[in-house]
N, C-alpha and C positions, 0 to 999 in steps of 0.2 A: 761659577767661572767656566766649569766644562761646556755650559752651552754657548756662550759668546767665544771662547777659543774654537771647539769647532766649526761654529757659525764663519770664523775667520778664512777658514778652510775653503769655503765652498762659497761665499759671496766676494763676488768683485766690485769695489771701489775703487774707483779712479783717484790717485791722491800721490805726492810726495812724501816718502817720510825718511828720515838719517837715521845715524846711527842710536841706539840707547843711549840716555843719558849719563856719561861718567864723570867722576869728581875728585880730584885729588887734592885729600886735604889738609888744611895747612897745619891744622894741628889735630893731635888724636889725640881718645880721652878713654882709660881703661878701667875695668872692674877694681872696687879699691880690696885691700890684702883680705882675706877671711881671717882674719887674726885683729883683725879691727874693734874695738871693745863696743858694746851698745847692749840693749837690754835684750832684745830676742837674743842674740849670742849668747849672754850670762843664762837668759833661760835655758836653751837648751844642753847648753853644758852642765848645767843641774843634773838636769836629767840625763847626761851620757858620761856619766863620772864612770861606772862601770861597765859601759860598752867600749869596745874594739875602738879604738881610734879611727882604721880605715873603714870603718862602719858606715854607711849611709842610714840615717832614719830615714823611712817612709810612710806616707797615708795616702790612700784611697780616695777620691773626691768622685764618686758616682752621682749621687742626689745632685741633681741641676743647681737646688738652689743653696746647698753648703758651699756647691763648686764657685758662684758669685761671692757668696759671705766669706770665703779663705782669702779672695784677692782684695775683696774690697778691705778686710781685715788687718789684711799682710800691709798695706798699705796705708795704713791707717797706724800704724807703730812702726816704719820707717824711721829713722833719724839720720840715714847713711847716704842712702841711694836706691832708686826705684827702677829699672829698667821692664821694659815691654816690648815685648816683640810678637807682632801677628802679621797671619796672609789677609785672615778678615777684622775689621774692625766695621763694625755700621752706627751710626748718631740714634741709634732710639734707646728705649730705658736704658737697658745692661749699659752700655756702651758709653751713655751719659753718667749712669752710677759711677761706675771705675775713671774715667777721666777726672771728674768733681775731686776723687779721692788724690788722684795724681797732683791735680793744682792743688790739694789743700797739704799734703806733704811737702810741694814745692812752696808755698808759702810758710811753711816750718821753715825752708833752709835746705832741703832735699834737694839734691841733685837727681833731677829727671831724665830722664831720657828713654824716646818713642822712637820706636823703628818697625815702619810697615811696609807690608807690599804694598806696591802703587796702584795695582791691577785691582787689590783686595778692600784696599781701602779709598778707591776713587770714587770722587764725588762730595770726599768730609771735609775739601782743603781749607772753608770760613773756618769751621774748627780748630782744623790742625795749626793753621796760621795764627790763632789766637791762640793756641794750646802754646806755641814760640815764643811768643812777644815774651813772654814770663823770661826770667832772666835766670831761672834756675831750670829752664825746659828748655829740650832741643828734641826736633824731631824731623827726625829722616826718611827717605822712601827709597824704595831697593828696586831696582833694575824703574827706574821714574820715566812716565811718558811725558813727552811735551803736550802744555795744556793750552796752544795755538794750532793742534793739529785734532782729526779726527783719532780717537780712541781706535775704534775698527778698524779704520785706514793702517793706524803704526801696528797692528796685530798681524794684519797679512801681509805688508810692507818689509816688517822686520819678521818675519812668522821663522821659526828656529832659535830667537833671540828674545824678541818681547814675547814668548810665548813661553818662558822660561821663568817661574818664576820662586818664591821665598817662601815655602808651604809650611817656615815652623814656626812655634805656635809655644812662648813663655813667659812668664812671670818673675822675674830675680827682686828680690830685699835685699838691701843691706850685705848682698853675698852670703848671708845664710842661709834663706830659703828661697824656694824654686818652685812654682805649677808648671810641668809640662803635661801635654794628653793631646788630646784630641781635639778637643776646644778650643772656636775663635771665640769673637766677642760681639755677639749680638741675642735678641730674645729668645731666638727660638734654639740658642744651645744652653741657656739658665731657667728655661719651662715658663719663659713669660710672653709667648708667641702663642695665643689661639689658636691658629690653624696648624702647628706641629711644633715637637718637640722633638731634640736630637737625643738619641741614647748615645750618653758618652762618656769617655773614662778619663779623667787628669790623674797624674801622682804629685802630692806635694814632699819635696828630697830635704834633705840637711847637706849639711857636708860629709863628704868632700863630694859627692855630685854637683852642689849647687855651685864649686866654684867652676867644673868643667863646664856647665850651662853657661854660666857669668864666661869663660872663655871663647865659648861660640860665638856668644852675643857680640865679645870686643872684634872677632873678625870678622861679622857682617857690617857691624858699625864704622870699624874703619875701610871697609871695603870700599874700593871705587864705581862699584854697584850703589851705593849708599848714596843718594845727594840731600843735602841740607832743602829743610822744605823751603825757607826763605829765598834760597839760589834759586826756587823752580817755581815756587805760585806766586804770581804777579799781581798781586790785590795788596787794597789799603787794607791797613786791619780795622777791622770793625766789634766791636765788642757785642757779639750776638749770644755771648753764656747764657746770659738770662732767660731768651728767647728761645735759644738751644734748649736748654734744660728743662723750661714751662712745655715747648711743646712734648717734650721725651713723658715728662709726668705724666700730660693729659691724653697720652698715648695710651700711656696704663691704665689709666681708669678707663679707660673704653673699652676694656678687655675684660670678658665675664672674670670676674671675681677680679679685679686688678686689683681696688682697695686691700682685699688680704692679700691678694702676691707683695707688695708692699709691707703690708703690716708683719706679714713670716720675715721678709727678709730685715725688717728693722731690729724685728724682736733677736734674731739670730745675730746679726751683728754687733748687738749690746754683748750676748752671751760670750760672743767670741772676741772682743774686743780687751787688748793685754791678758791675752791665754797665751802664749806660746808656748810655754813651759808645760800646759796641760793637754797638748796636742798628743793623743796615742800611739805616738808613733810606734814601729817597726823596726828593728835594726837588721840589714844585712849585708853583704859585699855588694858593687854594682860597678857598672861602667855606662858611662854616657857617648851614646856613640850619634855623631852629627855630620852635615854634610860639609867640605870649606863653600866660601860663597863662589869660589872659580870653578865650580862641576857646574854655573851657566852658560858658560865661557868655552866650556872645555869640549870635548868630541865625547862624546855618548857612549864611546867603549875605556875609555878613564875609570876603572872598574877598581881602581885603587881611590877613589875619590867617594865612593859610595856609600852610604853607611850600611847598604846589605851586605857590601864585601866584610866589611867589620864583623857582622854576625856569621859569620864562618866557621869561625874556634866551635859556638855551641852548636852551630849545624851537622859539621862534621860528629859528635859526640854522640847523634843524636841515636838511639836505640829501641826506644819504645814509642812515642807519639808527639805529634805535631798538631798544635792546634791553631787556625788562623781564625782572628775576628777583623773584619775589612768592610765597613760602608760599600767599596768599589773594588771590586774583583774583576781583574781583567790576567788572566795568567799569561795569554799568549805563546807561542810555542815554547820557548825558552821557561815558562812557569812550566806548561805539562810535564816537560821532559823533567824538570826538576821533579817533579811527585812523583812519578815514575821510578825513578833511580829510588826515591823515597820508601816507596809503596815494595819495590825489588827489593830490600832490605828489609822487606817484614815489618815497617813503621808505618803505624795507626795516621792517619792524613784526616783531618777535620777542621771544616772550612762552615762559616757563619758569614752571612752577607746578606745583604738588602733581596727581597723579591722584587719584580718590576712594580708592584704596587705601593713599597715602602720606599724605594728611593728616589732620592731628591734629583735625581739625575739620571732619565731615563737611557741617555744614550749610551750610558757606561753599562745599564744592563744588556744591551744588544752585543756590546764589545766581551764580554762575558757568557752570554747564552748557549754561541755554538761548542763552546766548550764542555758542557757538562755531560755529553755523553761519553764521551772520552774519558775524562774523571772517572764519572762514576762505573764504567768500564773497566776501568783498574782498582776500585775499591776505594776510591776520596769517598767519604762522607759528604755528604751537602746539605746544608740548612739554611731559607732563606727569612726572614722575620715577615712574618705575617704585617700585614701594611693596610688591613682595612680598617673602615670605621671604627673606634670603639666605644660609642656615644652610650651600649647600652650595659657599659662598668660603671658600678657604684659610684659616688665623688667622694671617696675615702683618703683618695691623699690628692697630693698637688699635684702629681704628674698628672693625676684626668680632671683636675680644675680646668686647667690651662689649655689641654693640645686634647681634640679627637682623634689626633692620627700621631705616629711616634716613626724613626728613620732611626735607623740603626747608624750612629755614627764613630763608635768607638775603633780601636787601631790597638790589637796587643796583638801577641805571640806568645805560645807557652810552651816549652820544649822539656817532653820527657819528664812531668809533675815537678822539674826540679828549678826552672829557669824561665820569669816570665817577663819579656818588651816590651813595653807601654810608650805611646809617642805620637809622632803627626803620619807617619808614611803608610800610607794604604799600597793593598798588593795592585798597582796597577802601572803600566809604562812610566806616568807621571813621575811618580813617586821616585821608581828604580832610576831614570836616564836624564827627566826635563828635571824638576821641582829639588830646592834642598830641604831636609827634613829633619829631625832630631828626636830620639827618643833614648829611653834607659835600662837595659836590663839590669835586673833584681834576681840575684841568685836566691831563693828561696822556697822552701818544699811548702810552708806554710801559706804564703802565697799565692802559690800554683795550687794550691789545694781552696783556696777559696774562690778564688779565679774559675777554678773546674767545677767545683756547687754553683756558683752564682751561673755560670754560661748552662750548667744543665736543667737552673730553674727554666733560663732564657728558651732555651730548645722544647724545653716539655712543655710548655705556656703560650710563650710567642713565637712561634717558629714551625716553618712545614719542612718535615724529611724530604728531601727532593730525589726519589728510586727510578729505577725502571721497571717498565712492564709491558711483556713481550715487542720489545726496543721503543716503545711509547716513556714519555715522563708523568709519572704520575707527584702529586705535591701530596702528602700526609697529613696531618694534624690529630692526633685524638682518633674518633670517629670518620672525621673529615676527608674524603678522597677527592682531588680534581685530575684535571686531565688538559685543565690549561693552567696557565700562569693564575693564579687566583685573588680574584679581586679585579683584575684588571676588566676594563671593560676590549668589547670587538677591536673598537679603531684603535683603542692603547697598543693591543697587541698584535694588530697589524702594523701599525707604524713603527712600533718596537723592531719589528720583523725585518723593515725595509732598509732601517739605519742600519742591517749589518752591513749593507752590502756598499758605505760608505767608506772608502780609503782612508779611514783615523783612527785606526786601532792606537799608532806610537801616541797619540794624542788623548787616551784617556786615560 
């Protein structure tokens, strides 16, 4: 998305475009009670006879392809209601997986409902529009382009408005359980993309998390951002499931080793199929904090509308250490000065982010770059994930079946071993001022202490210390010293170089 929004920026099309499309509608349709009887409910109050009431369970969904098998799962013992909500959604395997599972719940009698970005999910509408016709499916598109006008053209036409868009990213059952993380819904965030793999982090919630998620969800849905997809894609329907889904298959099998990415995720699914009761969860306090759908709408200093304003209470607390993991680090003045006051307090400041070689989005590393001597001038930590080839690791598990190369894409915060954020908002302009977002803190020392092993395998394995020397940057690893960006080739990191000097910091 970063590079077609800035692309917006800086190319001119001659074109007419109006306002975003808005909807006001006739009837709205809300999360049904958590108190609603069905069998994951019965199950999981099995298991939390002896926990806190205001307790949320949680679990972890690191492994790409547990993180498909929990949704395709959860989905798969629905009997209540299914809702979805992404920025991205794309038509290949995953994507074809999880819908299948959608219609065959709405075939039970589920009530469904799809709600995506239009920016995110443009281009699937034979899909979507068939995903409709079902009579127990409705799906909607948030902040929706008109599909008689050029895409680009309403990008810089409306540029402050369409460029604004729906960044979060969940799963609701039934009102009792919940994936939110990191993860949209295509190959290369479930490890069945060849050419890369996203390192990413979901949390799957109980209650009472899952019903504040199910609340977010009812105010984007009935937002007047929200237009019904049948009010907006103008096609007969054609019933192209079949054709849909045969090409998604034979996508996988063209992919080294597809046959087994299939055959693991079958096998898992059976495993996981009516467990909920035996899911390990977690119990601890939490709060879900999201964006309303009107911080699109609204002026960019609406600092009450934010969900970073919401992380306040624990920022302020904070005493001993701050840890960021962020795909896309863009601090901007306003971030420095924040670590600063940080770092004046005597708190530990450690930042994980993409190198210009591992991320998927080079020009966010350029919006990011001139910063780091300033950071690390004041004592921020910096670790970038090493981003080259890894052709010449073992094939011992599935992440190096699938991807030779891996992108750091996961989004937490962990503050002072005792309090960790898991969600969609990367540390970048977007995140803070255009995009809404949603994630959950987990008060939990157990938690942050697994959080803090797992990110210290991550730094000692895949990742370069980024220091100085004698005011040069030097990138670390092991043995390993460079003195440029590593990995990257001459013209990467020239043209890396050249993007700074483009007026779009607000924009990544």
């Amino acid at each position: 998305m970063k590079y077609i929004l800035l692309a917006a920026v800086i190319i001119m099309i001659i074109g007419c475009v109006t306002e975003p499309q808005y909807y006001q509608h006739d009837t709205k349709s809300f999360r049904i009670n958590e108190q609603t009887p069905g069998n994951i409910s019965t199950a999981i109050s099995a298991v939390k006879s002896d926990i806190p009431s205001h307790y949320t369970g949680y679990y972890l969904l690191h492994d790409p392809i547990e993180a498909l098998v929990a949704r395709a799962s959860l989905m798969s013992e629905a009997q209540h209601t299914i809702d979805i909500q992404y920025y991205i959604y794309k038509n290949d395997f995953t994507g074809t997986l999880l819908f299948e599972e959608a219609k065959k719940a709405a075939d039970r009698g589920v009530r469904v409902r799809i709600l995506l970005d239009d920016f995110g999910s443009f281009g699937i509408d034979d899909v979507l529009i068939n995903l409709d016709q079902h009579p127990n499916v409705e799906v909607r598109l948030f902040n929706a382009f008109q599909r008689d006008r050029s895409l680009i053209g309403q990008l810089i036409f409306g540029f402050g408005n369409t460029t604004r868009r729906m960044h979060n990213k969940a799963l609701i059952v039934d009102n009792q359980l919940s994936i939110i993380g990191g993860r949209n819904i295509g190959d290369e965030y479930f490890g069945a993309n060849p050419d890369i793999v996203f390192e990413d982090l979901d949390v799957l919630l109980t209650n009472p998390a899952t019903d504040e998620v199910s609340r977010s969800f009812d105010e984007f849905w009935n937002s007047i951002r929200s237009k019904p997809a049948n009010k907006l894609i103008r096609k007969s329907p054609v019933d192209h499931e079949l054709v849909v889904k045969s090409r998604s298959f034979r996508h996988c099998f063209q992919i080294p080793n597809g046959k087994e990415y299939v055959k693991a995720v079958s096998q898992r699914l059976h495993l996981m199929q009516d467990r909920a009761g035996d899911i390990p969860f977690f119990w601890t306090e939490s709060e879900v904090k999201f964006d309303s759908p009107t911080k699109v709408k609204k002026p960019r200093d609406r600092y009450d509308l934010m969900w970073s304003t919401n992380l306040q209470p624990v920022i302020d607390q904070l005493q001993k250490s701050l840890v960021i993991v962020t795909p896309y680090f863009v601090p901007g003045d306003a971030g420095v000065e924040f670590f600063r006051k940080l770092r004046a307090k005597g708190i530990e400041v450690k930042i994980i982010t993409n190198s210009l070689e591992s991320t998927d989005v080079p020009i966010v590393h350029s919006g990011y770059a001139p910063y780091r001597n300033e950071l690390l001038d004041m004592g921020v930590v910096l670790y970038e994930v090493d981003g080259r080839e890894k052709q010449k690791l073992e094939k011992d598990s599935l992440r190096s079946w699938f991807a030779s190369r891996s992108s750091l894409h996961a989004k937490l915060f962990v503050f002072d071993d005792q309090t960790a954020f898991i969600g969609s908002p990367n540390f970048d302009p977007r995140s803070f001022y255009e995009n809404t977002e949603i994630g959950v803190s987990l008060h939990s020392n157990d938690l942050a202490q697994v959080l803090d092993n797992a990110l210290s395998d991550l730094v000692s394995e895949d990742a370069f210390r980024v220091m100085k020397d004698d005011n040069s940057l030097v990138w670390i690893k092991g043995d390993e010293v460079f003195h440029h960006e590593p990995g990257a080739s001459w013209f990467k990191r020239t043209s890396n170089y050249l993007m700074r000097f483009l007026p779009v910091e607000s924009q990544l």
